[in-house]
N, C-alpha and C positions, 0 to 999 in steps of 0.2 A: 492840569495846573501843577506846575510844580512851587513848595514854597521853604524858601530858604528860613528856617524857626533858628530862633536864640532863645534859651534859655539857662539858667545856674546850677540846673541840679535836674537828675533822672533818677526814677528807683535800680537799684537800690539803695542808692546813695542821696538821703535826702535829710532834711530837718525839720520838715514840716507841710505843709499842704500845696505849696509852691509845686515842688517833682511831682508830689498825687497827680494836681491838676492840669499839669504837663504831660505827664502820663494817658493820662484819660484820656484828653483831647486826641493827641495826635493816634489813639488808640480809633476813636469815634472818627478819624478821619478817614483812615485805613479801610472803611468800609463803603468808601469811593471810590472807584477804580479810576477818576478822573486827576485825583490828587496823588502827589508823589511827594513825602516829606522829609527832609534835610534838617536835621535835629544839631545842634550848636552848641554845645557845650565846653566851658574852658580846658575842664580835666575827664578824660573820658577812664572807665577802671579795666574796662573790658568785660567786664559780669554785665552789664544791662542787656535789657532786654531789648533786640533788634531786629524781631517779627516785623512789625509795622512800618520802619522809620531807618535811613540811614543817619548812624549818629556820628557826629564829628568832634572830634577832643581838638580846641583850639590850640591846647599845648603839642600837640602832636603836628602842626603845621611849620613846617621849615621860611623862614620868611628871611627876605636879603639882608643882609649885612654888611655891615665894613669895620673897617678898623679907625678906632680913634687915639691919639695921643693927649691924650688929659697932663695937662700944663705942671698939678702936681704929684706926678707919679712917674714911675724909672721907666713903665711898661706898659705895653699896650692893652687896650681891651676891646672886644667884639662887642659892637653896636649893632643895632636894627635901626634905622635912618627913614624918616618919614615925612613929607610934606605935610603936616597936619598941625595943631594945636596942641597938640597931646604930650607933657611933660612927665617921665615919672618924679617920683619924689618920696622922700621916706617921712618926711615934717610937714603937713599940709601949712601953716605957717610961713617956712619958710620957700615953699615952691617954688616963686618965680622970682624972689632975692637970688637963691643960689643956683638958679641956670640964667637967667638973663644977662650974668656979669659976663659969661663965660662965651654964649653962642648966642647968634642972630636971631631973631623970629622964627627964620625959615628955618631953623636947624635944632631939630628935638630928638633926643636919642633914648632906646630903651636898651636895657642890657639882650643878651639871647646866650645859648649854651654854644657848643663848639659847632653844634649842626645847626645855628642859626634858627632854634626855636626859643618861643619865651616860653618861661616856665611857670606853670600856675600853680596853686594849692590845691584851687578849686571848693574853698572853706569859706567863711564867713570868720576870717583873721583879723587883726590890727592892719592890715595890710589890705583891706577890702578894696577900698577906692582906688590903689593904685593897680591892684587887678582887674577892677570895672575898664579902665583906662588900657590899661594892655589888650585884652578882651577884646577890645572897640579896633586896636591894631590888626589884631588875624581878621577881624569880620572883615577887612576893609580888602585884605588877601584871598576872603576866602569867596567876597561878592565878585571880584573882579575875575572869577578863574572858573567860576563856575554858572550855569546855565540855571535860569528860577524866572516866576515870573514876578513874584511878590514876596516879601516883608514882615518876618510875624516875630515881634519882640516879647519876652514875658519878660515883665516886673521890672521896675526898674535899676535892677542891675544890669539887663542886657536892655535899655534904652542905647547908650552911647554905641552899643555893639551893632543898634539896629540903624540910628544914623548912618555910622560910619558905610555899614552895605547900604544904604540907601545913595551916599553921596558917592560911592565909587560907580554905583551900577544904573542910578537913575529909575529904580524900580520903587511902588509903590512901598512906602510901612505901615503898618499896622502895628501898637501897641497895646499887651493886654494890663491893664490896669488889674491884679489880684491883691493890693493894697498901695496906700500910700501911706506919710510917714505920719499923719495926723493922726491914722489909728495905731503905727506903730509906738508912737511918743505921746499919744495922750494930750495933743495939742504941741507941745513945746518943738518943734521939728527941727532936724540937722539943717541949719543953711545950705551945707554942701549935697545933701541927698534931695533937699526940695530944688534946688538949683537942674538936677540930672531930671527928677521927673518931668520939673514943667517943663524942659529943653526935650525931652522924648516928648508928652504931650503937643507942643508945640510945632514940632516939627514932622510928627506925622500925619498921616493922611485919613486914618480913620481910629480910633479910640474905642476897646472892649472894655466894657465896667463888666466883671462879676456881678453887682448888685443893681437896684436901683440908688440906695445909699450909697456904693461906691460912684455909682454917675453923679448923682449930685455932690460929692465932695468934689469929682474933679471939675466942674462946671462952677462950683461956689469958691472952690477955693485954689485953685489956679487959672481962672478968669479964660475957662475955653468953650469954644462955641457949642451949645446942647446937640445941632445937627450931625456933630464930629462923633458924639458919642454914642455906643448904644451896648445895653445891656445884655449879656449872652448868661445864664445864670451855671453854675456848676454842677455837676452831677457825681453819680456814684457808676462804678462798672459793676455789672450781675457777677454778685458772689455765688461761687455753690457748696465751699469748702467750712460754710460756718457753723453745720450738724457738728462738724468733726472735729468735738470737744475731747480735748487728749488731759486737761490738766482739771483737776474737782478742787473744792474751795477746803476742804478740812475740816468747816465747822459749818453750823446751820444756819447762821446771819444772814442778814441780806445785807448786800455790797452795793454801794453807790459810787460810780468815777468820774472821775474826772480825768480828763484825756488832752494834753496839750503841751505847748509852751508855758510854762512858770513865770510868765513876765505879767507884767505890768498890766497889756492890752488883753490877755486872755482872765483877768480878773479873779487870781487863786484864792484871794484872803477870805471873799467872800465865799467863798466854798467854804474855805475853813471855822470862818464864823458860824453858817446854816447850819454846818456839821454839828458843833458845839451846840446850837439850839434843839436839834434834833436829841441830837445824846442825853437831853436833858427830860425830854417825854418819854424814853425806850432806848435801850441799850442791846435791840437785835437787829443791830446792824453795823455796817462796817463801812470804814470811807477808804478809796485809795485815789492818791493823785498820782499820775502813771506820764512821766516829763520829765524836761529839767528845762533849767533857765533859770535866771539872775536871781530870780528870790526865794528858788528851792528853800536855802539856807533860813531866811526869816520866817517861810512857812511852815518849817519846822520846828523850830523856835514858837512862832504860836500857837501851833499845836500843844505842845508842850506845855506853854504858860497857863492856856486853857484844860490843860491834865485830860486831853484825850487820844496822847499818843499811843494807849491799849488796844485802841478803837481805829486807827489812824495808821495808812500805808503808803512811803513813796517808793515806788517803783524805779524809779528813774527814763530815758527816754524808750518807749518800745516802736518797733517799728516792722512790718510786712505782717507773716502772721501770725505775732504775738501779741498786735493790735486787737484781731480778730478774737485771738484766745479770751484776754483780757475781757471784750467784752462780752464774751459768749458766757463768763463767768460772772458777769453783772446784774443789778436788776434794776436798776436804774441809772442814766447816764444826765450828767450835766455840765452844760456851758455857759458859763457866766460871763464871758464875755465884754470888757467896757465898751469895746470897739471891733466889731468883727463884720471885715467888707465883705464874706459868706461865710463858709465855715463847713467843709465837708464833712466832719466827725459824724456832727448829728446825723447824717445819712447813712451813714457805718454802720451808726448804732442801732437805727434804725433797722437798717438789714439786719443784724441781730438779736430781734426780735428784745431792745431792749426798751422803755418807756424812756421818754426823754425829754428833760425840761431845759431851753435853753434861751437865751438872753432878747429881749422887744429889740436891742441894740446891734442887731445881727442880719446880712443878708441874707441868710439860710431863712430867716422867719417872715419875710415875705415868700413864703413861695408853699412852707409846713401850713398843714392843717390841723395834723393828730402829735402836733408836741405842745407840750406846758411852756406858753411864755412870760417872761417876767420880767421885770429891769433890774438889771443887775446888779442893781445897789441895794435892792428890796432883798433883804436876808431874812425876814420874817417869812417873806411870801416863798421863798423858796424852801426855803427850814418846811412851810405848810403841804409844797408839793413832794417834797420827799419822803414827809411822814404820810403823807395820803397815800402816798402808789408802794411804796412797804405795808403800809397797813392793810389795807383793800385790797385784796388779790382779783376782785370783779373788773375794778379801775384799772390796774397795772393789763390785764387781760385784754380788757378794750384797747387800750392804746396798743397792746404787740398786733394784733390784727387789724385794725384800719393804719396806723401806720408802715406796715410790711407792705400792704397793697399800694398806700400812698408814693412809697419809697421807690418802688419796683417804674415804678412812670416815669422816673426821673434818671435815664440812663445818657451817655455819654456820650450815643449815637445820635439824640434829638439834639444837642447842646453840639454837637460837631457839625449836624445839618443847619444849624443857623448859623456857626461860620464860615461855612462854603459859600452860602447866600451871600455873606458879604465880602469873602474873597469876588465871587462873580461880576458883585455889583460893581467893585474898585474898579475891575478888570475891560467888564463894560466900558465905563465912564473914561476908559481912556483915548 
């Protein structure tokens, strides 16, 4: 089987669990000699790793061109010309006021450089949408030239990328659901991002939840058939590099982290609260939130107001392995979580033999036996579990041992065997 994958992002070049989970899979697939995978990405760096997987940098495709005379201007510019729907645009606002004055239906144009490539960031810019939409362009270049049997879109930012091969090649899609924007946004969701998922949703052929919780958000709340969908849960790959602690803490505290995005969905304040309660029973111990994202700033600030910033460490983003460092230097890990459609950290953490309390609101916590769960609005009860596994070295002990074991079952290879299953099955059914 061969199968042509889209995704935003490969290590080492990632933001967040999206590239992990990308990674892992097409790693878990590699151990099929049946499978050959075609890895898709806007902007390729040339550092990734390409054991397993042939990777493609969209911006690296040379795609036709022509030249156009725009009515006000002295000079010409190179166009990429498309039969499709696809407009760019800098003003989502004004999109189709200021191309539909000018050119027909049939006639949408993207810019390209001298060698007739578009050019990508490959970031998560002001600028997102309109590179989802370019994206969507090369996949449609890149389904029609190249030999696959099937369709594997991640996330939906490479939804439109997985239509678009879908409609030039006639080949099944598959879309893996790793969030939507209900947990992104906390309810309030972008019209134009819920707009692209339920149109990927919709228009493909079979639907990966992560979770159970992600399956039923996509079946409750973009109104799609339960049969479409089905749950593949995420895993960790066998670390062995996690003994090989290179950096020591300084001092004799114990360290509790937090490990993520500073946003909204990953739930920081409440860290920062539990922390403040804890500080208020015992002062051997230390917090560090190890991220960034949009509310760094105010959770430093109440750190501050609550006067435990002696006690209180941000890191900023870490990532490969100084993730591993960080937590090998921990003693407890927590994720609080308001909305988390899985969540590989806990399993991280878990390999490093750290105890770990994380959110009832998580799909990680259907699947954990040996972590502390809580709702992650409960800042008492977590403030309870943090001072217990500092306190109790027996407690803290139990959980590094049945959860190490627990952890170790959960690898990338069983999680890529259930989606072979349903590459097959698609395959079958044709």
């Amino acid at each position: 089987m061969k199968i042509l994958m889209f995704g935003w992002e490969f290590p080492p070049h990632i933001s967040g669990g999206l590239g992990t989970a990308c990674y892992g899979l097409t790693r878990g697939l590699s151990n099929f000699k049946d499978i050959e995978v075609q890895f898709v990405v806007p902007k390729a760096h040339g550092d990734e790793d390409q054991s397993t997987i042939k990777l493609i940098g969209a911006g690296d495709i040379p795609v036709t061109k022509k030249q156009v005379q725009l009515t006000n201007t002295q000079h010409k510019v190179d166009y990429y010309e498309v039969n499709s729907k696809i407009i760019p645009y800098t003003d989502p606002d004004e999109f189709w006021k200021l191309t539909s004055a000018r050119f027909s239906r049939e006639s949408q144009f993207v810019e390209t450089d001298d060698e007739g490539r578009i050019i990508f960031s490959g970031t998560y810019g002001s600028d997102l949408i309109n590179e989802i939409y370019k994206y969507a362009i090369v996949a449609e270049n890149i389904a029609a030239d190249n030999e696959f049997d099937l369709i594997h879109a991640h996330d939906w930012l490479a939804y439109p990328a997985g239509i678009a091969a879908k409609k030039a090649s006639g080949k099944p899609l598959i879309i893996h659901v790793h969030a939507t924007d209900f947990d992104r946004s906390g309810g309030s969701v972008n019209p134009k991002v819920y707009a692209i998922e339920r149109e990927g949703m919709e228009t493909a052929d079979k639907i990966i939840a992560v979770s159970n919780l992600t399956r039923s958000t996509v079946i409750e709340k973009y109104n799609i058939d339960p049969k479409k969908v089905e749950t593949v849960y995420n895993a960790v790959e066998p670390v062995e590099h996690t003994d090989k602690l290179t950096l020591k803490k300084g001092f004799n505290e114990k360290i509790v982290t937090f490990l993520g995005r500073i946003t909204m969905q990953k739930g920081p304040e409440y860290f920062v609260e539990a922390a403040y309660q804890v500080l208020l029973r015992t002062r051997n111990v230390r917090f560090v939130m190890a991220g960034s994202g949009d509310m760094m700033n105010a959770m430093v600030r109440r750190a501050a107001q609550l006067g435990i910033t002696d006690y209180f460490y941000f890191t900023g983003f870490l990532r490969g392995n100084d993730v591993f460092q960080m937590l090998k230097l921990s003693d407890v890990y927590v994720m609080p979580s308001v909305s988390e459609p899985f969540g590989i950290s806990p399993l991280e953490a878990m390999q490093s033999d750290v105890p770990t309390i994380i959110s009832k609101q998580s799909g990680v916590s259907e699947i954990l036996t040996h972590a502390i769960k809580i709702d992650f609005w409960d800042i008492n009860a977590m403030a309870d579990a943090i001072h217990a596994i500092v306190e109790y070295p027996a407690l803290a002990k139990t959980f590094k041992k049945h959860a190490r074991t627990e952890v170790d079952s959960l690898q990338w290879k069983k999680s890529a065997k259930h989606v072979r299953s349903i590459y097959q099955k698609m395959l079958n059914t044709l």
